[in-house]
C-alpha positions as CSV (number, residue, x, y, z in Angstrom):
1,X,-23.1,-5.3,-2.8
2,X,-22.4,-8.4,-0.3
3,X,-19.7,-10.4,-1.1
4,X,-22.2,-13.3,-1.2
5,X,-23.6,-11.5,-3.9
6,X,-20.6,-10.6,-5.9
7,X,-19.0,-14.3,-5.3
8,X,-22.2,-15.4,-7.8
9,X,-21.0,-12.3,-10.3
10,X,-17.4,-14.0,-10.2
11,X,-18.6,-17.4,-11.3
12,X,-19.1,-15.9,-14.9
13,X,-15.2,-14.0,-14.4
14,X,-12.8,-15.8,-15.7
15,X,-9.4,-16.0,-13.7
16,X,-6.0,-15.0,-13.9
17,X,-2.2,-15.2,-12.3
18,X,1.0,-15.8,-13.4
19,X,1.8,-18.9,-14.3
20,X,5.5,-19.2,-13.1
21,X,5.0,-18.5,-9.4
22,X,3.4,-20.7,-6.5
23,X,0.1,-19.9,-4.8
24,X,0.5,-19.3,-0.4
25,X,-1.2,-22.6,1.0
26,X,-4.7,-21.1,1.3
27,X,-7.6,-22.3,3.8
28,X,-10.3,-21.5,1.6
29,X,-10.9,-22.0,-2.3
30,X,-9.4,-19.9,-4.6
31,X,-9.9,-19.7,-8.2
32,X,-7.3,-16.9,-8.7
33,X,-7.6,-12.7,-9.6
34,X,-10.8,-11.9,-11.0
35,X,-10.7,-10.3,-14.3
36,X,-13.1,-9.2,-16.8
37,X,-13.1,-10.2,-20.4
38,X,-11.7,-7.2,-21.4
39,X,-9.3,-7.6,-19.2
40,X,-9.9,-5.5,-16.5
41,X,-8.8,-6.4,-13.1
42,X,-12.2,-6.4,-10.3
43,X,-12.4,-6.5,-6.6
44,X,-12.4,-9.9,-5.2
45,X,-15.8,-8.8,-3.2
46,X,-16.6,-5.2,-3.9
47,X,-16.5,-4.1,-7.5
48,X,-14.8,-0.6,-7.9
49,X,-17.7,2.1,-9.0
50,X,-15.8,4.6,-11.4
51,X,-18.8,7.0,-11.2
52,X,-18.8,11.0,-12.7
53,X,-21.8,11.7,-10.7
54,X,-20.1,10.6,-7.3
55,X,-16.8,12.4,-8.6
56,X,-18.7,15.3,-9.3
57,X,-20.6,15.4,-5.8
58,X,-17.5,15.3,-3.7
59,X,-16.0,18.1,-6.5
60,X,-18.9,20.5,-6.2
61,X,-20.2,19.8,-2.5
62,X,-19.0,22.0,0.3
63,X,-16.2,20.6,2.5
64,X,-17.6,21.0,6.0
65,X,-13.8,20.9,7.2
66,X,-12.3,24.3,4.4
67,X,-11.5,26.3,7.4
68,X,-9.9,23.5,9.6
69,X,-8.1,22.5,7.1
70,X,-6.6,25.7,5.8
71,X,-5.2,26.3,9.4
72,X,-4.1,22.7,9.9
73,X,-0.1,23.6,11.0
74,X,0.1,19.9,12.4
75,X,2.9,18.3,10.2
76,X,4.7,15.2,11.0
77,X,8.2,14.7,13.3
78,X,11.2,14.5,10.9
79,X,14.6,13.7,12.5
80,X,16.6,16.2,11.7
81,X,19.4,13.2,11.1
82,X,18.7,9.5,10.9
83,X,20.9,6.3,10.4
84,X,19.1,3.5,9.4
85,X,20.8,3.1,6.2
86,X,24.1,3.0,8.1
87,X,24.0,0.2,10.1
88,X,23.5,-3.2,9.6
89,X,20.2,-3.9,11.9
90,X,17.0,-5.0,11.9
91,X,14.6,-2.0,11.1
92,X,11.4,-1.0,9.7
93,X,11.5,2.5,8.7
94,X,8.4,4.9,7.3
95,X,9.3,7.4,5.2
96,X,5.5,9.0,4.7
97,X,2.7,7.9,3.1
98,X,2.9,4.4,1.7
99,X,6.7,3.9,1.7
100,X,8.4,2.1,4.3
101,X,12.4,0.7,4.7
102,X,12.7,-2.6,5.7
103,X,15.8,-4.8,6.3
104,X,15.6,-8.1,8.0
105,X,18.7,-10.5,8.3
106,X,20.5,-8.2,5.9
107,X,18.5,-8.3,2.9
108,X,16.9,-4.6,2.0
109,X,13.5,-3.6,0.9
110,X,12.0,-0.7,0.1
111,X,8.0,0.1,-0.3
112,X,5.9,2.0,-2.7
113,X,9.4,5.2,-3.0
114,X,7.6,8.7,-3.7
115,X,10.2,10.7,-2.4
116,X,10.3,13.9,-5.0
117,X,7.5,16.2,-5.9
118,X,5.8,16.5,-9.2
119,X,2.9,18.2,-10.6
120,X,0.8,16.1,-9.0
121,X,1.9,15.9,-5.5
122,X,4.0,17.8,-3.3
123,X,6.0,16.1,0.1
124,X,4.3,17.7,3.3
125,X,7.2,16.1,5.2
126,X,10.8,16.1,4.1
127,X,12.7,12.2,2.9
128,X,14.5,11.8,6.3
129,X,17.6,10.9,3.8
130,X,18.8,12.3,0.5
131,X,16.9,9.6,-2.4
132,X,20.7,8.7,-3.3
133,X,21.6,7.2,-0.1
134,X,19.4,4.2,-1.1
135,X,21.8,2.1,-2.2
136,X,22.7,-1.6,-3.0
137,X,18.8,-2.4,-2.8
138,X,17.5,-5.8,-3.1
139,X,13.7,-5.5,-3.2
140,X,11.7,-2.7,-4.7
141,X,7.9,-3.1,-3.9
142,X,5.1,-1.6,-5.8
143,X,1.8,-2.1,-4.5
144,X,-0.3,-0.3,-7.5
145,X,0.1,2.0,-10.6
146,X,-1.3,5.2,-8.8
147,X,1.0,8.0,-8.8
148,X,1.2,8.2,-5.0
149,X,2.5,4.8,-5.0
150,X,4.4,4.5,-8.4
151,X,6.3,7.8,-9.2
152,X,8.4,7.7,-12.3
153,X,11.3,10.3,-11.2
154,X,11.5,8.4,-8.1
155,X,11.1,4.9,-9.6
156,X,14.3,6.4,-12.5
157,X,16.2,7.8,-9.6
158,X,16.1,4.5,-7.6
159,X,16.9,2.4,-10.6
160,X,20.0,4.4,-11.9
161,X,21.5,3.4,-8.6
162,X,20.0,0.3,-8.1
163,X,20.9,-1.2,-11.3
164,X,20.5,-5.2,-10.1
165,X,17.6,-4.3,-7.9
166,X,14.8,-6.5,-8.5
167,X,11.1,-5.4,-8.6
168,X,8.0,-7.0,-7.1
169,X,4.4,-5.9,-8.0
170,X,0.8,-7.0,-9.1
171,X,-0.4,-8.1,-12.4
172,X,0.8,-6.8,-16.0
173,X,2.9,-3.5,-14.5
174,X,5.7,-4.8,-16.4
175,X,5.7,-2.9,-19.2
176,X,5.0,0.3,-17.2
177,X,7.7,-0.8,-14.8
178,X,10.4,-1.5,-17.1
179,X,9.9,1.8,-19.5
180,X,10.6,3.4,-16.0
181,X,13.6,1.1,-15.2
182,X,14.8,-0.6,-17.7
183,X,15.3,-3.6,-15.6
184,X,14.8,-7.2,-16.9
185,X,14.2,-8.2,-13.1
186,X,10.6,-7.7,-12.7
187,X,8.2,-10.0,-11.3
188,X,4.4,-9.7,-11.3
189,X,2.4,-11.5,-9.4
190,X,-1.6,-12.5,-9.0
191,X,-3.1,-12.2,-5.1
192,X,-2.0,-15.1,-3.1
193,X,1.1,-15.4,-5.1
194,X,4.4,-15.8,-3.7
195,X,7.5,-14.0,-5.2
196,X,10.7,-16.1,-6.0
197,X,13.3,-14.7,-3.3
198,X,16.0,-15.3,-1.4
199,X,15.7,-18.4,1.0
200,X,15.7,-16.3,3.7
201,X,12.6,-14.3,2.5
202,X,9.1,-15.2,1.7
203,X,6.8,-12.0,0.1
204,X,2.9,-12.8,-1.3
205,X,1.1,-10.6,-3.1
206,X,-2.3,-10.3,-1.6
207,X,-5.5,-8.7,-2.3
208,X,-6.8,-5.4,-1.5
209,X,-10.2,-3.3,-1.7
210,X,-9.4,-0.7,-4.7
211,X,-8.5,0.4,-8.5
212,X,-5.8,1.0,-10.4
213,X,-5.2,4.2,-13.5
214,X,-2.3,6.2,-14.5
215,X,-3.6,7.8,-17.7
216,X,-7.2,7.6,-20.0
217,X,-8.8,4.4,-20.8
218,X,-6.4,2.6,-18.3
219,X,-8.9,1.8,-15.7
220,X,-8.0,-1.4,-13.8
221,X,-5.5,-2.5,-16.5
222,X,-3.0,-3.0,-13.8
223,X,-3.3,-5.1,-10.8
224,X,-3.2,-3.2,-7.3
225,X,-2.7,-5.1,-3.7
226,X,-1.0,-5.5,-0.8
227,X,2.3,-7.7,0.2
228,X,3.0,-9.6,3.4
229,X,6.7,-10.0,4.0
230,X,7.8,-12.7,6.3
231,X,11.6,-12.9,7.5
232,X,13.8,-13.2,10.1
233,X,10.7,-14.9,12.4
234,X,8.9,-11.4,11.6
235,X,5.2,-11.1,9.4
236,X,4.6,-7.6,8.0
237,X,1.4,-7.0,6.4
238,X,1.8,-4.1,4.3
239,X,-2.2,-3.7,3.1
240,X,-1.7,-1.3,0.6
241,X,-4.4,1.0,-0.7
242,X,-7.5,-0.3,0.5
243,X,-11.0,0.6,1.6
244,X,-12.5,-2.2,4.0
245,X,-13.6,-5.8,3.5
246,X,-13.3,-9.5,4.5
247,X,-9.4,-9.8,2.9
248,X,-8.1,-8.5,6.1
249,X,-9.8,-11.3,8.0
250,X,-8.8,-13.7,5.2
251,X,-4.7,-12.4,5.8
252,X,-5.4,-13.4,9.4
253,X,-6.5,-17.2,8.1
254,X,-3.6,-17.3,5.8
255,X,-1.2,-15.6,8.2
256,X,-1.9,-16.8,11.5
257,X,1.1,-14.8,12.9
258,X,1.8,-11.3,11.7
259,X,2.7,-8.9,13.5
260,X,3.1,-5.7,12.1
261,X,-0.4,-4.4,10.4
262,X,0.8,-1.4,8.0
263,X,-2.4,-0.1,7.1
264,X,-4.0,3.4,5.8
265,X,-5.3,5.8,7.5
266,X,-6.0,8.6,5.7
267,X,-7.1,10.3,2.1
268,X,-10.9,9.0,3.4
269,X,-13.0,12.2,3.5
270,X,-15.9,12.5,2.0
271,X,-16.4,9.1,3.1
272,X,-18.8,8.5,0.5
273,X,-16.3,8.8,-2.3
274,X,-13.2,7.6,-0.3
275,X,-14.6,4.4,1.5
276,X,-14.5,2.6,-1.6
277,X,-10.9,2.8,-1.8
278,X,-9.1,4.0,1.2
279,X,-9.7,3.3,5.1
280,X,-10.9,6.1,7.3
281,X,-9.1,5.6,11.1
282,X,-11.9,4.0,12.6
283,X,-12.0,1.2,9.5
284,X,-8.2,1.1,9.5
285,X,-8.4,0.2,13.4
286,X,-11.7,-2.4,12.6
287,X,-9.2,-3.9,9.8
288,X,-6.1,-4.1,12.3
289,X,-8.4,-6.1,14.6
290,X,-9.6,-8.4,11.5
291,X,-5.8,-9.0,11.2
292,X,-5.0,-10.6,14.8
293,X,-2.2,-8.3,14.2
294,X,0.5,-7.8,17.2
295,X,0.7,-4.1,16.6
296,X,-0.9,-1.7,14.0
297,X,0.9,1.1,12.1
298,X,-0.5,3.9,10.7
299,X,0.2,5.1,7.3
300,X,-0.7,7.1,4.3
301,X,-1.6,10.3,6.0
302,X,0.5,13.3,7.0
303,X,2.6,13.3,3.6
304,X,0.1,14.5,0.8
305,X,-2.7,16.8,0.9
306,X,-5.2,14.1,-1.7
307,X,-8.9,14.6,0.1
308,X,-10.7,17.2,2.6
309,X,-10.2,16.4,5.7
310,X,-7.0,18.4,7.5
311,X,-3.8,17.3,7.4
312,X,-3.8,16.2,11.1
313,X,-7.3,14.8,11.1
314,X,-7.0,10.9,10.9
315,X,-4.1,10.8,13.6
316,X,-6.1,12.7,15.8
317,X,-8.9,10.8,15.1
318,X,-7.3,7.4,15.5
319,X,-5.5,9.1,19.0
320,X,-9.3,9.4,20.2
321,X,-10.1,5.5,19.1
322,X,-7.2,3.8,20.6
323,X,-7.6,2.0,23.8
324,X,-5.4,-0.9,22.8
325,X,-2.6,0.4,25.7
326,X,0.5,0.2,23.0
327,X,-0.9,-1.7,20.2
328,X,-0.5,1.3,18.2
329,X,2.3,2.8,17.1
330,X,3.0,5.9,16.2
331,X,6.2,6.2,14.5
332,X,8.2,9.4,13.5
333,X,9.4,9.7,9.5
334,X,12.5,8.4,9.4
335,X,12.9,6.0,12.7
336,X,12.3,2.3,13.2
337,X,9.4,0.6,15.0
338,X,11.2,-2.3,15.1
């Protein structure tokens, strides 16, 4: 569906946000995030297809890559000691997958934590540091409500010892926030919303292509997105989960200057399944392009085994599509980029 197309759907939508925060200055019209009646959150351009029959394709189909994958030994570079959380500088830290460390002019954040393994997902790469060490946090970031992003023992762990921590994430996660936490110092906020911070620090919440579910009947309750961080003259775009579409050319009209792109590369085979919602390389690398990003990091790949392709596969393939001559980085677990 074009976003053309969908932008007539939306007129009949009505809008949401929360009332108590400030939009970003925008350069184009925006009515707020799209929700259905029922109050279901939808894509801003390309509506989310929750189909069986496509779930059941990929489930039943025969993964081309079995064999490749099964002898995959690649793994990702782990320090065996890093430092970052002893010194007072500057960094920006992955940690696998989706979470990242980030301090800039002394104030710490930290990124969509899954640092322990559950039924549900086991760490391919070891937490450079023990989860304790994080410590005397300001900012806890959740992009989304999926359990690769939002993981309950990690989420209690963090706010045992993080207990005036405050938490940033999308629409109506509150309540599933604060059973986790029991903080009182949660803020949710619509895309294009802009958290209440520290002087020093601006973050927006900002959209991205994908879905959100934790449990039955849950689909799209919760607001999912990305955040762009801006501090200490640095942008960060942190994208979130996301499969492709105009927002990453809309974060370069909104944010003339970023430059870090933090964006997904992996959990994207069988395309036809996974495009919806996550970014293969080659659409991660169009996407950093969209952004007029400085430099583009790679994430969410090498951490958890969550589609067919080979644990190596999207770094390799990415390797193969970079020409940029250092655009890219490629960062190890556990040392900054900055």
């Amino acid at each position: 569906m074009s976003r053309e197309v969908n932008k007539q759907i939306l007129i009949f939508m009505p809008f949401t946000s929360n009332p108590e925060l400030p939009y970003v200055n925008l350069p184009f019209e925006w009515q707020g995030t799209p929700v259905t009646e029922k109050g279901r959150f939808v894509n801003h351009e390309l509506p989310f297809n929750e189909s069986l029959i496509e779930l059941l394709k990929w489930q039943t189909q025969r993964n081309p890559q079995k064999a490749e994958k099964q002898n995959d030994l690649w793994r990702l570079n782990v320090p065996e000691s890093c430092d970052f959380l002893n010194t007072q500088e500057d960094v920006i830290v992955w940690l696998g997958h989706a979470s990242f460390f980030i301090r800039l002019s002394g104030i710490s954040i930290l990124i969509d934590p899954v640092f322990v393994n559950n039924p549900f997902l086991r760490r391919l790469c070891p937490l450079p540091v023990p989860i304790e060490s994080f410590k005397n946090l300001d900012y806890i970031l959740i992009s989304h409500d999926h359990r690769d992003h939002c993981d309950e023992k990690t989420i209690r762990l963090l706010a045992a010892n993080n207990p005036n921590t405050t938490w940033l994430t999308g629409l109506n996660m509150t309540k599933l926030l604060s059973g986790f936490t029991k903080s009182s110092k949660i803020q949710t906020a619509g895309w294009y919303q802009q958290y209440e911070t520290d002087p020093k620090l601006k973050i927006t919440y900002v959209p991205s292509r994908h879905w959100g579910k934790r449990g039955l009947g849950d689909t799209n309750l919760r607001l999912w997105g990305g955040f762009v961080i801006q501090c200490a003259g640095k942008t960060i775009y942190f994208c979130g989960d996301s499969g492709y579409g105009s927002h990453f050319a809309d974060a370069a009209k909104v944010f003339p200057d970023i430059d870090y792109c933090l964006v997904g590369i992996g959990a994207y085979k069988p395309e036809f399944f996974m495009g919806q919602s996550h970014t293969s390389p080659a659409d991660a690398f169009r996407a950093f392009l969209d952004t007029k990003a400085k430099m583009m990091i790679p994430m969410h790949y090498g951490t958890f085994d969550l589609a067919d392709e080979p644990i190596g596969d999207p770094i390799r393939v990415l390797k193969q599509l970079d020409h940029t001559k250092g655009k890219i980085k490629y960062p190890d677990v556990g040392v900054s980029f900055l």
